[in-house]
TORKOL-4160 file (C-alpha; in steps of 0.2 Angstrom, whole numbers, padded with zeros to 4 digits, m for minus):
110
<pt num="1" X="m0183" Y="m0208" Z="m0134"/>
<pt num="2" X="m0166" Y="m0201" Z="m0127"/>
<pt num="3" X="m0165" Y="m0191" Z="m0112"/>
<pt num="4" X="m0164" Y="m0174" Z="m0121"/>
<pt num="5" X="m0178" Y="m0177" Z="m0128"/>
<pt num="6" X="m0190" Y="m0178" Z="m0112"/>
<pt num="7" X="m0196" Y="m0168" Z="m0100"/>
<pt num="8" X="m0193" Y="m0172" Z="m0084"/>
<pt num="9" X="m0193" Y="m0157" Z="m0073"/>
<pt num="10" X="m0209" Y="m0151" Z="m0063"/>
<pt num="11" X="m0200" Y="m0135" Z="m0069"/>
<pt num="12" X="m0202" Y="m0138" Z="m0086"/>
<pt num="13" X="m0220" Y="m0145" Z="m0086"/>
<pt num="14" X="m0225" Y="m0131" Z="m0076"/>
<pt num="15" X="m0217" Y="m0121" Z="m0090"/>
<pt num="16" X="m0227" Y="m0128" Z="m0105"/>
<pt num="17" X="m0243" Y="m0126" Z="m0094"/>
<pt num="18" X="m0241" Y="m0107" Z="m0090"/>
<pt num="19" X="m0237" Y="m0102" Z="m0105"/>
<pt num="20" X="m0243" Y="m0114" Z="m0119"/>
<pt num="21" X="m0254" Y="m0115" Z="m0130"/>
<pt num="22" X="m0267" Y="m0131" Z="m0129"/>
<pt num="23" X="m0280" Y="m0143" Z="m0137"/>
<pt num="24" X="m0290" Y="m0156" Z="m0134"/>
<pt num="25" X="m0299" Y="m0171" Z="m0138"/>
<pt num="26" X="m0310" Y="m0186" Z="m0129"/>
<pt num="27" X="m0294" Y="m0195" Z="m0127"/>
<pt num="28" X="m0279" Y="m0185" Z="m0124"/>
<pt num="29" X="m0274" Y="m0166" Z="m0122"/>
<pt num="30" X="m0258" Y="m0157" Z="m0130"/>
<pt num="31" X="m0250" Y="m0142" Z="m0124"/>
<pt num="32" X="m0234" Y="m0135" Z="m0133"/>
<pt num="33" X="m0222" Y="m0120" Z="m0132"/>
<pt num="34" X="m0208" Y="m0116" Z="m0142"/>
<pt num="35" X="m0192" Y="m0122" Z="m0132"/>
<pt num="36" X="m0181" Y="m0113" Z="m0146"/>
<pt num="37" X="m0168" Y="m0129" Z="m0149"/>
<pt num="38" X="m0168" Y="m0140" Z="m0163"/>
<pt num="39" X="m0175" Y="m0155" Z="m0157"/>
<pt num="40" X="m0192" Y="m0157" Z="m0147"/>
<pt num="41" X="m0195" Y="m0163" Z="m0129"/>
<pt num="42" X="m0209" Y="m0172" Z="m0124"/>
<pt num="43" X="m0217" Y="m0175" Z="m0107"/>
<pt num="44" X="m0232" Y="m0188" Z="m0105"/>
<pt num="45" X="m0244" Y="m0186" Z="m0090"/>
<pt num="46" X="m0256" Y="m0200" Z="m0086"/>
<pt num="47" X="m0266" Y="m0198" Z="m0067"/>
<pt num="48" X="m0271" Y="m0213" Z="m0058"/>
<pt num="49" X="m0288" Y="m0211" Z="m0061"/>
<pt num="50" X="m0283" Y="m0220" Z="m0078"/>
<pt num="51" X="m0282" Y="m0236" Z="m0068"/>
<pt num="52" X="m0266" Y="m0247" Z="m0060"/>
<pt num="53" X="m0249" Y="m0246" Z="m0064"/>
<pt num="54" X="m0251" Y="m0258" Z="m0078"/>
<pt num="55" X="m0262" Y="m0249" Z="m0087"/>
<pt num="56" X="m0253" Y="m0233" Z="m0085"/>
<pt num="57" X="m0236" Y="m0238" Z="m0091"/>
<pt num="58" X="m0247" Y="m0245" Z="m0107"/>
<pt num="59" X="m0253" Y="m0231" Z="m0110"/>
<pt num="60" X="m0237" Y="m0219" Z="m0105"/>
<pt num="61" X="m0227" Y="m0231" Z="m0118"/>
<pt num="62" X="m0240" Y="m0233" Z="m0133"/>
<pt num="63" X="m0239" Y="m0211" Z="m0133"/>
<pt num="64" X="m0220" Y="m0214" Z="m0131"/>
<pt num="65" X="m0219" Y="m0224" Z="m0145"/>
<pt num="66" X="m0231" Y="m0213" Z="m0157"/>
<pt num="67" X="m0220" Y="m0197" Z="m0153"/>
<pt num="68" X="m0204" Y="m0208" Z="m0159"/>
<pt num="69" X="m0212" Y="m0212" Z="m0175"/>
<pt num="70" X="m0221" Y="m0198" Z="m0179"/>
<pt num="71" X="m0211" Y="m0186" Z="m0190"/>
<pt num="72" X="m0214" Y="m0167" Z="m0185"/>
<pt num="73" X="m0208" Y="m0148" Z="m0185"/>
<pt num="74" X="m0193" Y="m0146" Z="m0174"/>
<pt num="75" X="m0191" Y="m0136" Z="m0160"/>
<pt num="76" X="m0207" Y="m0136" Z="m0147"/>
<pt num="77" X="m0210" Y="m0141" Z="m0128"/>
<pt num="78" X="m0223" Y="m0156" Z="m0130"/>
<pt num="79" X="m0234" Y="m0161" Z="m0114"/>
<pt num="80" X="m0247" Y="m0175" Z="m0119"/>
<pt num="81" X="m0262" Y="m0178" Z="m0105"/>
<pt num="82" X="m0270" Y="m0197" Z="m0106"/>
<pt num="83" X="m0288" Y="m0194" Z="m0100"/>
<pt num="84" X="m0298" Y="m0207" Z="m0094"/>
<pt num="85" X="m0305" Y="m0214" Z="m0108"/>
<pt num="86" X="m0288" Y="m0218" Z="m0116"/>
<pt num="87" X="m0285" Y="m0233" Z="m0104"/>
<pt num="88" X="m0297" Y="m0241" Z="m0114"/>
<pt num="89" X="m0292" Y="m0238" Z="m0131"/>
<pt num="90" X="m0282" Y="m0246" Z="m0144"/>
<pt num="91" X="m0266" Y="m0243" Z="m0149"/>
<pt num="92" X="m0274" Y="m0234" Z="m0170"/>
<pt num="93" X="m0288" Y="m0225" Z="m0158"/>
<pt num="94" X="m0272" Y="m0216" Z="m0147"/>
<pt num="95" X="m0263" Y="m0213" Z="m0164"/>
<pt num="96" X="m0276" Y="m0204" Z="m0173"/>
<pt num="97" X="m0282" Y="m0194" Z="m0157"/>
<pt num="98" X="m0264" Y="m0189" Z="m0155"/>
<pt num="99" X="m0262" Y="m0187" Z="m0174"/>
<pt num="100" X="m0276" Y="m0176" Z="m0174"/>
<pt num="101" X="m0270" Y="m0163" Z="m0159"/>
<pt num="102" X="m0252" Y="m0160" Z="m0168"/>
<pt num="103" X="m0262" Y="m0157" Z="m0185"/>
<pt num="104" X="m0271" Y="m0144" Z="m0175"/>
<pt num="105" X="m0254" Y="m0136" Z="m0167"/>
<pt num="106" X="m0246" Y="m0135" Z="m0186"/>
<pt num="107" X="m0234" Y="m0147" Z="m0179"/>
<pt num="108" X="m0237" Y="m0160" Z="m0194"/>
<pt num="109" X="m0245" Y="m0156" Z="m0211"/>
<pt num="110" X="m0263" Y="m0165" Z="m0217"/>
């Protein structure tokens, strides 16, 4: 993911949390806002309640790595949340769960 494409910021995050829209399942949460450019930025937030660096960083690149390869609508702010119980799930349980909040924000078709 190139650097464009992230958010970094406590400024942007703060952003897409104000004013965006959100949804939510056992394993993760989405919020998104339109950012009005033709590419979208991500930001991943996972809390050390997840458990130790390790299993953070897994988890921070397997969402990483789903966002890369899953093909959606241009043009939104995306803020993904890990909650707890995604430090123990598999890599096709954090796709579908992710899969299934862009279905909900129109961001992919199914």
């Amino acid at each position: 993911m190139h650097k464009e494409e992230r958010l970094k910021k406590n400024s942007q995050f703060a952003e897409v949390y104000n004013n965006g829209r959100s949804w939510a399942n056992g394993l993760l949460a989405l919020r998104m806002l339109p950012n009005g450019l033709d590419i979208n930025r991500y930001g991943f937030s996972v809390s050390k309640r997840l458990g130790n660096a390790v299993v953070r960083n897994r988890v921070k690149r397997r969402l990483r790595q789903m966002a890369r390869l899953t093909p959606t609508r241009k043009g939104w702010d995306l803020v993904v949340v890990a909650r707890q119980p995604a430090s123990a799930a598999s890599y096709k349980q954090l796709e579908k769960a992710l899969s299934d909040l862009l279905k909900k924000g129109r961001l992919i078709e199914g």
